[in-house]
C-alpha positions in Angstrom: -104.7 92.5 211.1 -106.0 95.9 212.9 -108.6 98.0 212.1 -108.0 102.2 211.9 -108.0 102.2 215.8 -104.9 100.2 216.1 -104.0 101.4 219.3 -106.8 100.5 220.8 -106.6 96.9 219.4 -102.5 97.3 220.8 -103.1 98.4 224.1 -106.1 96.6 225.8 -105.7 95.4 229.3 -105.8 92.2 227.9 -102.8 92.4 225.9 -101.1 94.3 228.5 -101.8 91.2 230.8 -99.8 89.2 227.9 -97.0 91.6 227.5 -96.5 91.3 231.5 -96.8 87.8 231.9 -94.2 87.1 228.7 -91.9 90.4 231.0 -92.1 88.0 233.9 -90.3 84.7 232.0 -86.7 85.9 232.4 -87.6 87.3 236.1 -88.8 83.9 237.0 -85.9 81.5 235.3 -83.3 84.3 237.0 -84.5 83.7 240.5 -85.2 79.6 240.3 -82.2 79.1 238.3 -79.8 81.1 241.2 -82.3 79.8 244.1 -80.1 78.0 247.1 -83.3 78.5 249.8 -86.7 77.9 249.9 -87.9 81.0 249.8 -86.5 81.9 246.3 -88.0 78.6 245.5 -91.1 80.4 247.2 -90.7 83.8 245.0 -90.3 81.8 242.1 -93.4 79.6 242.8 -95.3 83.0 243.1 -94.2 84.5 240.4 -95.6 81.5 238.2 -99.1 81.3 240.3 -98.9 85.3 239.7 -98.8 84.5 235.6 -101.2 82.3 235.6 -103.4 84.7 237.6 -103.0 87.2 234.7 -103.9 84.7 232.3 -107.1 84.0 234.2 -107.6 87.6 234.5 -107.0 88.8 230.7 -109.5 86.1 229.6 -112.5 87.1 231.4 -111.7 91.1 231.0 -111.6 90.4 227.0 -114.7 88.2 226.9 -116.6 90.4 229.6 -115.5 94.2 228.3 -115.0 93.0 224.2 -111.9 93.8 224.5 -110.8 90.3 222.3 -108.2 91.4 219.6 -106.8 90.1 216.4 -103.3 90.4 218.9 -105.0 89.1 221.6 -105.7 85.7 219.9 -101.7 85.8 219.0 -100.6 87.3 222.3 -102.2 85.0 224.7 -101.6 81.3 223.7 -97.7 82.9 222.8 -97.6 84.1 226.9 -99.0 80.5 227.8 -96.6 78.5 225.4 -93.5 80.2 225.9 -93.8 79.9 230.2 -94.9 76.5 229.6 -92.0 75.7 227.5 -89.4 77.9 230.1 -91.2 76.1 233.2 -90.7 72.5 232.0 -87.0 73.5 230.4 -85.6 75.1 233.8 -87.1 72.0 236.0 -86.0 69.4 233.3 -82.3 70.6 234.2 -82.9 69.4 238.0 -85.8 66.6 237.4 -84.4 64.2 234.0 -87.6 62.5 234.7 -89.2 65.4 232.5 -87.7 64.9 229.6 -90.2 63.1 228.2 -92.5 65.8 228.9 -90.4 68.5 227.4 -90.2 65.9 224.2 -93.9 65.5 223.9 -94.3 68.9 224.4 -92.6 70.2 222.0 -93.9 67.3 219.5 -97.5 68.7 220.5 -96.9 72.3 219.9 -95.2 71.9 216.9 -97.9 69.4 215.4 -100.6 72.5 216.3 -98.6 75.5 214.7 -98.0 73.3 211.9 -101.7 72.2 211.6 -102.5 76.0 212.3 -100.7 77.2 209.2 -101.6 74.0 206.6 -105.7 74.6 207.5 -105.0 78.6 207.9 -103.6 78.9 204.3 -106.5 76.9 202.9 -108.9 79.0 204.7 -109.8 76.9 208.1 -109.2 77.1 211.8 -110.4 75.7 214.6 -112.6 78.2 216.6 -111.0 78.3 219.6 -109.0 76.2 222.3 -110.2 72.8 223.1 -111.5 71.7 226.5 -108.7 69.4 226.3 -106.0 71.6 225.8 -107.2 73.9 228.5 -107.3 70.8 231.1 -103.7 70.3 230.1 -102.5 73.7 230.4 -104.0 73.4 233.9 -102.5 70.2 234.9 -99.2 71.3 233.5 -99.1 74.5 235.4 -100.5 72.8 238.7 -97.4 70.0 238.7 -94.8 72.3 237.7 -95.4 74.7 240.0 -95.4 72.4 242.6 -91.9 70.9 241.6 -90.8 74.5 241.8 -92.2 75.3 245.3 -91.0 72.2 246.8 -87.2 71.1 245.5 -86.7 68.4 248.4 -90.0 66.6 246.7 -89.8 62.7 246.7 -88.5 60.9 243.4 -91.6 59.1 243.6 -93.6 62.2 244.0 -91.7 63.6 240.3 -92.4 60.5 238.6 -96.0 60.5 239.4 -96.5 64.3 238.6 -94.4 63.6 235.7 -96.8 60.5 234.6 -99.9 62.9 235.6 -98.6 65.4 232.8 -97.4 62.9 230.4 -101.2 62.0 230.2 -102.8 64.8 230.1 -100.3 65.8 226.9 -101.6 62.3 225.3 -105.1 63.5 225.5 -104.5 66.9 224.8 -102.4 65.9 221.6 -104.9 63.4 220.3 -107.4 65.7 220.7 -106.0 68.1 218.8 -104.9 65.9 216.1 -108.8 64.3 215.7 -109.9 68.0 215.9 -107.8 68.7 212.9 -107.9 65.5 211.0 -111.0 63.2 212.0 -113.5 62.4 210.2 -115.9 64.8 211.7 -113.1 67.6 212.7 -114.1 70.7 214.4 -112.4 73.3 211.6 -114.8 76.3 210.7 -114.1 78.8 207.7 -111.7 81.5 208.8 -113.0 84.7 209.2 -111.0 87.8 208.0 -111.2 91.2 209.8 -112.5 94.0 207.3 
């Protein structure tokens, strides 16, 4: 997985970027979790925008600087997952209109890792994120943080964010699954690192 100069594969800004915004999960559901006035709603709200900030940021360093890593493709998407699994989680105990989206999320992700590792081990991958995934991570991150920042929000304002992301997941999903499994699918021979 790393070359002789491991630590310099290790400790990129990049993955540093990823290691912080994973660090800042537990400080996030600790504050919304205990938060009784808006602005711990507000420091939690920030705390998310500030993550996905650092995602934004650790892409374009890697890609600008080469600084992309055999740990970086592992580090990032993990960072993303796990606060979008956390985010939808800790609302889904205030909202129970989300828990569909926490169903089809989890569906989702655990139709890609397993698709990951069936093509993987026969020496396929896809070569990177879809477009549609990346819209969905968006969308996902937009609405969520929204319900966090604002906890007196409408029901009817919940079940159309909730039907927003519900959506997006669909097209994200099926995306993903005719990426992996259409007829003309988007897998590439996996390359190994010398």
């Amino acid at each position: 997985m790393f070359s002789g100069k491991w630590k310099e594969e290790i400790f990129t800004i990049p993955n540093l970027l990823s290691l912080f915004r994973i660090a800042l999960i537990p400080v996030y559901v600790s504050i919304y979790l205990g938060a009784a006035k808006q602005s711990q709603y507000l420091l939690a709200g920030s705390i998310l925008s500030l993550s996905c900030i650092t995602d934004w940021a650790d892409g374009i360093i890697a890609r600008k600087f080469q600084m992309i890593t055999s740990l970086g493709k592992v580090l990032d998407p993990l960072a993303d997952k796990l606060t979008q699994f956390v985010l939808i989680l800790s609302l889904s105990a205030k909202y129970a209109a989300l828990y569909p989206v926490l169903t089809l999320f989890l569906i989702k992700e655990l139709f890609q890792c397993g698709a990951l590792l069936f093509f993987a081990q026969r020496g396929k991958a896809l070569p990177g994120a879809l477009w549609a995934g990346k819209l969905c991570t968006t969308v996902l991150f937009v609405s969520l943080i929204l319900l966090v920042l604002f906890p007196q929000i409408s029901p009817s304002t919940v079940l159309l964010l909730t039907l927003t992301d519900l959506f997006f997941l669909l097209y994200a999903f099926g995306s993903y699954v005719f990426a992996y499994f259409g007829n003309g699918n988007g897998l590439s021979e996996l390359k190994h690192d010398p």
